[in-house]
C-alpha positions in Angstrom: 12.4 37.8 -94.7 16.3 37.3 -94.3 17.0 33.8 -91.8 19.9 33.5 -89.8 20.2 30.3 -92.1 20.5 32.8 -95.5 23.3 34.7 -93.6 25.3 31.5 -92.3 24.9 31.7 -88.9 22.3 28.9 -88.5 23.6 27.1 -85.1 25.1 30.2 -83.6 22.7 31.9 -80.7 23.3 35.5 -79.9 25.0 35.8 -76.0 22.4 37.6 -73.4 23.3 40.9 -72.4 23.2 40.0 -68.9 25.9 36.8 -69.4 29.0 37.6 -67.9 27.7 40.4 -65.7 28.7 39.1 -62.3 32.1 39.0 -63.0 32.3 42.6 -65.5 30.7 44.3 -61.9 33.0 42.6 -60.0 36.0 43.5 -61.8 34.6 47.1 -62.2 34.9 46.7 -58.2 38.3 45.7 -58.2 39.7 48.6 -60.7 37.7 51.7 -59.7 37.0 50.5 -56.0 33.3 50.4 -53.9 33.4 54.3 -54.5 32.8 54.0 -58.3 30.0 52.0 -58.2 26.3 52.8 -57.7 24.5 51.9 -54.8 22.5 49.4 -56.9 25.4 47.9 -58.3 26.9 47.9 -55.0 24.0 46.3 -53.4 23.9 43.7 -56.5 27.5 42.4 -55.2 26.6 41.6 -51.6 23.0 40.2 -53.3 25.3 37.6 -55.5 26.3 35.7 -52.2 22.4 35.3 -51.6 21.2 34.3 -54.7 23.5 32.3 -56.5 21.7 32.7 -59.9 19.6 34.8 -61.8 19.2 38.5 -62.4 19.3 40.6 -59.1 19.3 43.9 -60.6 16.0 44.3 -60.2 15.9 43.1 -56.3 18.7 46.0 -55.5 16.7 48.7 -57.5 13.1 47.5 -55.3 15.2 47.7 -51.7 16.7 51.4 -52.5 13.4 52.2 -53.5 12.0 51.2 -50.6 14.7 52.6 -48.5 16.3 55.2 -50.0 19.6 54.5 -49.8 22.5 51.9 -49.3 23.4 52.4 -46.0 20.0 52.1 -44.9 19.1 48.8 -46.6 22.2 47.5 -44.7 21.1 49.2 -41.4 17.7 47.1 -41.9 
């Protein structure tokens, strides 16, 4: 079995995908404007305001599930 010690990276550990996120989304905001985004992702920047950490991805996917779309989670 190869170690992260035998390949000389023993105090290194690997970023989480999700690091950094927040801001990559926002800035995808600012380049391509609200339009490129998907509702999720849209819904995931007014989410940030609410909860200040953790992963809301999931949150935004459950309310467009339950209501379908964007607008109507808004309109709720």
């Amino acid at each position: 079995m190869v170690s992260a010690r035998s390949l000389g990276v023993s105090d290194i550990t690997p970023a989480a995908h999700h690091l950094g996120h927040r801001e990559r989304l926002r800035e995808r905001a600012r380049a391509g404007g609200l339009v490129a985004l998907p509702d999720y992702e849209l819904l995931e920047l007014y989410l940030f305001r609410t909860f200040a950490r953790g992963d809301v991805k999931p949150r935004a996917k459950a309310l467009l599930a339950r209501f379908g779309s964007f607008g109507a989670v808004i309109m709720t």
